[in-house]
C-alpha positions, 0 to 999 in steps of 0.5 A: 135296735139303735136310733136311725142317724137320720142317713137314707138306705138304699135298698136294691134288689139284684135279680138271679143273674142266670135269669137276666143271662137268658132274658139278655139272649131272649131280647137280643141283649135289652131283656133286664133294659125292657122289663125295668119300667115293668118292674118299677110299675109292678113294685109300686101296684104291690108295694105296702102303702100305709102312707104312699112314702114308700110306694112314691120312692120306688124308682128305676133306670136303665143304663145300655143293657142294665136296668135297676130298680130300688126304693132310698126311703130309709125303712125299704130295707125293713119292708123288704127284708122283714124285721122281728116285728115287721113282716117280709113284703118282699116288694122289689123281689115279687114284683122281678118274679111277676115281671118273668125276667 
């Protein structure tokens, strides 16, 4: 692996878009707007934290109907996705499937 250039990457976890299509309906368009504090709350709870670095980095907004979440500590990508070494935590992804949306 090359030496990191000491650039941030961001890493944001899209959740199935037929699902937010029925949450949306559900909640009368603000399904993914009311679940995201519910997300974040839910990433940071099961979050790896050997540090508190990456747990303290997620973070959330919501924009009209659309919300994200995502973490721009430069290893989130490694946790989330798991690398030959590391194992996948999959944060931002389990906590959208805790959060039912």
């Amino acid at each position: 692996m090359a030496a990191s250039s000491g650039a941030s990457t961001r890493v944001t976890y899209v959740p199935n878009l037929p699902m937010i299509e029925a949450a949306a309906q559900m909640y009368g368009g603000m399904g993914v707007a009311i679940a995201t504090p519910q997300i974040e709350e839910a990433a940071r709870a099961i979050a790896p934290v050997r540090t508190g670095a990456f747990q303290d980095s997620i973070q959330s907004e919501v924009i009209g109907t659309h919300g994200r979440v995502w973490s721009d500590i430069r290893y989130a990508a490694y946790l989330e996705f798991g690398t030959s070494d590391t194992p996948t935590f999959a944060t931002l992804r389990r906590a959208t499937d805790a959060v039912h949306i």
